[in-house]
C-alpha positions, 0 to 999 in steps of 0.5 A, a space after each residue: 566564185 568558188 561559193 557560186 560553182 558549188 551552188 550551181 552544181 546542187 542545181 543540176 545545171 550544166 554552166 561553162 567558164 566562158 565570161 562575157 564583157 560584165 564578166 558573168 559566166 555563160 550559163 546554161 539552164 534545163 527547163 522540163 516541159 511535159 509537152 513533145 511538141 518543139 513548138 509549143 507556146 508554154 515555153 519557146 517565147 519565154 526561152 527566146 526572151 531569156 536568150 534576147 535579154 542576155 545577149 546570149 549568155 543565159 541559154 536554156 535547154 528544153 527538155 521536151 516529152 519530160 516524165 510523158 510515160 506517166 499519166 497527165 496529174 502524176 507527169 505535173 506532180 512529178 516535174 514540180 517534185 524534180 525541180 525541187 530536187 534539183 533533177 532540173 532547173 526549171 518546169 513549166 507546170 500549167 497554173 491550174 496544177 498548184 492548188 492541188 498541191 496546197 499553193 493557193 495564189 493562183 486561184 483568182 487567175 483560173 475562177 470561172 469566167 472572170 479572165 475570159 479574154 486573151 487581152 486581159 489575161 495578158 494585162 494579169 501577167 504582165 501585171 504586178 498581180 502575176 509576181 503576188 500569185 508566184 510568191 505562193 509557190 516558196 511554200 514548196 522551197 521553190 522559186 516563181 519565175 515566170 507567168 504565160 498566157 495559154 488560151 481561153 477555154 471554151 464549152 465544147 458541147 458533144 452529145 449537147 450543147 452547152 450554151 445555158 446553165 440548164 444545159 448543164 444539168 445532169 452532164 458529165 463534162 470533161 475538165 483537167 484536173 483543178 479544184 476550181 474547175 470541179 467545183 465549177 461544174 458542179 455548181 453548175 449541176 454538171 459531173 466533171 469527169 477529169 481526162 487524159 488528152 487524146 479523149 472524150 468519149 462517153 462526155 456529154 461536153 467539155 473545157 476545152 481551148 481552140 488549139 487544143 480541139 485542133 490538134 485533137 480533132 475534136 470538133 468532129 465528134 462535137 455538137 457546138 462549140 459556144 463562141 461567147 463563154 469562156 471558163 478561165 484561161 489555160 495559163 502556165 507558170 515557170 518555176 525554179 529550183 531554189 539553189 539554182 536561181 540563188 547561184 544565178 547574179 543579181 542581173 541574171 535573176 531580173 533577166 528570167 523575170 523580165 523575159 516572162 513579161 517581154 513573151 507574153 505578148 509573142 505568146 498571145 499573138 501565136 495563141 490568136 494566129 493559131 486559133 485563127 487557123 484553126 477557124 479558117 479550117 473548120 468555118 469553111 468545111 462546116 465542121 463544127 456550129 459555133 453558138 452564142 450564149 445571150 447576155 441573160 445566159 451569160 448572166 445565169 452561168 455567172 449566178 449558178 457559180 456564185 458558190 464558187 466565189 463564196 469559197 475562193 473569197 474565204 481566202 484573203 489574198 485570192 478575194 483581193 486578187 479577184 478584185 483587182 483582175 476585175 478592175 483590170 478587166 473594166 467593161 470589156 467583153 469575153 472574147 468572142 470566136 468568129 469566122 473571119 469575112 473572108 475565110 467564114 464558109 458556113 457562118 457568112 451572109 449572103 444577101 440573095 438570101 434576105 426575105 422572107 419565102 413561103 411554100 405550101 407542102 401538100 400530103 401527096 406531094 410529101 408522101 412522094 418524096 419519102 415521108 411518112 403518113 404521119 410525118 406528111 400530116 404533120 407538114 403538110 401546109 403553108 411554111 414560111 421561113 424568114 431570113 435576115 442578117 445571118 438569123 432565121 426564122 421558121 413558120 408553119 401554118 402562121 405557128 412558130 416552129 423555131 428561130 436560130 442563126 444560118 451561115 453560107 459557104 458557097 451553095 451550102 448553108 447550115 441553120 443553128 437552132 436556139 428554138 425549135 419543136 422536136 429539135 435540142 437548141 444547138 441543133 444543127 441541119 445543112 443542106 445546099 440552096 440555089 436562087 433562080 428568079 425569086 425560087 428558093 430551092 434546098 437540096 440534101 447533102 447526103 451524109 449532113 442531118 437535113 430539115 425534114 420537109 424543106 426540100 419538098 417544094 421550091 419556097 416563092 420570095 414573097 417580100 
């Protein structure tokens, strides 16, 4: 008992005398986390498994905000820096943070678009894999304890969107700071610019997960967000301090471990309900497009990081890694961000809509309502737009003008476009609409980007 005491005191930990039925000390263990926010996922179902699993007798203080003065990659630094001293017990250091500090066992974990679903991201760390990545941490005379599932990160286009590789090209996107995501934007023809939360000005996009874009607001200075690509996921680990974990029995050390794959269901359920929220929020007040990239672009981003693979396979361990998440992973799909029926504003249906509409805009009848000689010569003629099943489709004169997908809230539609004349895909217009007697009629909404022209003349349903 007396070898256990003088262990636990090198550990920084803060453990009573008062013994239970199995005759263990009641312990209690610190725990930094470098967020200020009490609630936060990266830890609160992991420190209420630990407290479930020991029928109280191991509890864990959080240390919430831990070395928050510093900047982001120096705060990681640190707290894994004080671990290993014994200034705490244990850190939650997010996954993507080891490989700059020589720890390669994660990297299969955070490869490009290969964990692209929550599902799956579950079935890694409540896998044997996840024991296999936190062995790399002993490197460092630490011990791995834990692996969390966080959320998914998504494209968040700003000043463009990002839904193919080409529309990578010459971007400076903004990513957190991991070798594998630089590496990534740069196969991808991309600047990645690293980035402390709370910004995103002067980024052309950025590597972002749905909670995250809440709590920052950024969807409002954002194009699109696209609903069917995810890079990798925003996992966290929980390490330890050695002599602290060593002074801990037997039965206490499989209570820290199994904790982690008892949270991580409470974890991915909390990550869904708040995005859930999130969503709610922002499909019903048209905040932010939500696009989809097709199977042949989601095919091509995987080619254009072919490279990256190249690199992370040269390691044994991460190669093998990478082909077991694979096997884990089957046929499934990446998530996909959708506006649930009842809370979808702009991205539901509305069958009134359904058919197809033709107006004929002449050149005085556009010169009255404020276009331009020019412009008017330009639109002037047959239009006809076609809608069905939440897509769209644009006409002029028999020509094609461009195609893309359309949602309703209320009397408030939003058109999306993936094709289009003088107009970026992603691009966004939204206007109000009404129905009377086989009459399609667009208003403008002011303050929202309209379609120039579709406000002229009333559409006729002519199918």
């Amino acid at each position: 008992m007396a070898l256990v005491l003088l262990a636990s005191s090198c550990g920084g930990s803060d453990r009573d005398k008062a013994g239970g039925e199995s005759g263990e000390q009641r312990v209690v263990l610190t725990l930094a986390n470098l967020d200020r926010d009490r609630a936060n996922i990266d830890s609160a179902d992991f420190v209420a498994a630990v407290e479930h699993l020991s029928s109280g007798k191991i509890r864990i203080e959080v240390k919430f905000g831990w070395r928050s003065t510093q900047p982001t990659e120096r705060a990681e630094q640190s707290a894994v820096d004080d671990v290993r001293a014994g200034k705490i017990d244990l850190a939650v250091i997010p996954a993507r943070v080891w490989d700059r500090l020589g720890v390669t066992s994660f990297q299969a974990l955070l490869a490009p678009f290969l964990v692209d679903s929550l599902e799956l991201e579950q079935r890694v760390v409540t896998s044997p894999l996840a024991n296999r990545m936190l062995v790399g941490v002993e490197r460092l005379g630490l011990v791995g304890i834990a692996l969390i599932p966080g959320e998914l990160r998504y494209p968040l286009g700003i000043s463009r969107s990002l839904i193919g590789a080409t529309d990578y090209l010459g971007a400076t996107v903004g990513v957190r700071p991991s070798s594998s995501a630089v590496a990534s934007m740069h196969a991808l023809g991309a600047s990645p610019a690293t980035y402390d939360s709370g910004s995103i000005s002067g980024l052309d996009g950025a590597e972002l997960g749905l909670v995250t874009i809440a709590y920052n607001r950024y969807q409002e200075p954002a194009r699109a967000l696209t609903a069917n690509v995810a890079f990798w996921p925003r996992a966290m680990t929980v390490v330890m301090n050695r002599h602290a974990f060593d002074a801990l029995t037997t039965r206490q050390q499989d209570v820290l471990r199994r904790a982690a794959v008892d949270a991580a269901g409470p974890v991915v359920a909390r990550i869904r309900h708040d995005a859930d929220t999130w969503l709610n929020t922002v499909c019903r007040g048209n905040e932010l497009a939500l696009v989809q990239a097709s199977r042949s672009e989601r095919a091509e981003l995987r080619r254009a990081v072919a490279p990256v693979y190249d690199e992370l396979e040269r390691d044994p361990l991460t190669r093998e890694l990478i082909l077991e998440i694979r096997r884990l992973r089957g046929h499934s799909d990446a998530d996909h961000v959708r506006c649930s029926t009842r809370s979808a504003g702009a991205n539901a249906d509305a069958p009134a809509l359904h058919g197809r509409w033709k107006a004929t805009l002449t050149r005085e009848t556009l010169r009255t309502t404020g276009a331009s000689p020019g412009l008017a010569d330009a639109l002037r003629g047959s239009w006809t737009i076609e809608f069905e099943h939440g897509r769209f489709e644009i006409r002029h004169d028999e020509d094609g003008v461009g195609a893309g997908t359309y949602g309703v809230d209320g009397h408030s539609i939003r058109f999306v476009w993936d094709t289009g004349v003088a107009v970026q895909r992603g691009e966004v217009f939204v206007s109000r609409w009404s129905v009377y007697r086989d009459r399609l009629s667009f208003t403008p909404i002011p303050g929202r980007t309209k379609l120039a022209g579709l406000d002229v003349e009333p559409f006729i349903r002519v199918r």
